[in-house]
C-alpha positions in Angstrom: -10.3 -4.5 12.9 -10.8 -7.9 11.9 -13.6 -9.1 9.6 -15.6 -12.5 10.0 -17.7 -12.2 7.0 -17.9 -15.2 5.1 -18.2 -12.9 2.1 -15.3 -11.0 3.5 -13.3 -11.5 -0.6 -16.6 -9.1 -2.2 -15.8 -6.6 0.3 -14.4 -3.5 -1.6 -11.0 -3.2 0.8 -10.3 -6.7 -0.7 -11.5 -5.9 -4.2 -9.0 -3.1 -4.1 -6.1 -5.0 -2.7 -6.8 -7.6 -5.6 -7.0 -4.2 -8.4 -10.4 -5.2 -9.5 -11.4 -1.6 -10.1 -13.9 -2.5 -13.0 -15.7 -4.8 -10.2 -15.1 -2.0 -7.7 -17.3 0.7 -9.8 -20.0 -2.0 -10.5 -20.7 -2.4 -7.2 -20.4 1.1 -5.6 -22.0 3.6 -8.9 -25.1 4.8 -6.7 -23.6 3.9 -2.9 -25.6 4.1 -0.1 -23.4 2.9 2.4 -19.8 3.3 3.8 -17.6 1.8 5.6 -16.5 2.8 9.2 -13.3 1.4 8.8 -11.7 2.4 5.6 -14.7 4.9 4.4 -14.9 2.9 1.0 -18.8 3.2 -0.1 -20.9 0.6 -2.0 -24.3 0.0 -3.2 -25.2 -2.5 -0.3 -23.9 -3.0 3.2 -22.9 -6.7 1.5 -19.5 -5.1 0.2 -18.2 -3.5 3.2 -16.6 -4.7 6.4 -18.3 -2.1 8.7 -21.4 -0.5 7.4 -23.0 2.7 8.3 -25.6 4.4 6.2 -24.3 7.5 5.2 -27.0 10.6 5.8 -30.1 8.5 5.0 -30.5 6.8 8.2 -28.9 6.1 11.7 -25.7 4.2 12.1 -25.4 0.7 11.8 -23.1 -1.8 12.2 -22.4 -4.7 9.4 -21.8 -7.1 11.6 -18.1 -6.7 12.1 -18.2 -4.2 15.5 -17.3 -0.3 15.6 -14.7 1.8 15.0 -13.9 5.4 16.3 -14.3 8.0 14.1 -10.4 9.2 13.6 -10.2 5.2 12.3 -11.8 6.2 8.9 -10.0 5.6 5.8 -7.4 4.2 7.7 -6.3 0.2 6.3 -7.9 -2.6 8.0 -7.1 -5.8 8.5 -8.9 -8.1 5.9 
């Protein structure tokens, strides 16, 4: 999966590449959503590649498309 985000470098697969762990917990210490591509969650849908939101609400997509489910916390390209 490819992301075309223009804030694609403060999504949390790219924080973590970069080791920014302290930036990392900042941004995901009460998350509401995860990502459907690596499973990462955050505090906004902003910080991920492909959002869904978690048990509070239907699925939906950050933009970026859909993955299947066996594709969670698998590496993405990004």
């Amino acid at each position: 999966m490819s992301c075309d985000s223009e804030h694609h470098q403060m999504h949390m697969c790219v924080l973590k590449r970069q080791g920014l762990d302290d930036c990392i917990k900042s941004l995901s210490d009460h998350p509401t959503v995860q990502c459907r591509s690596c499973g990462a969650q955050a505090n906004s849908t902003e910080y991920l590649c492909a959002a869904h939101l978690m048990d509070s609400a239907p699925s939906v997509e950050g933009g970026h498309g859909s993955v299947a489910i066996e594709e969670v916390g698998k590496p993405h390209e990004g």
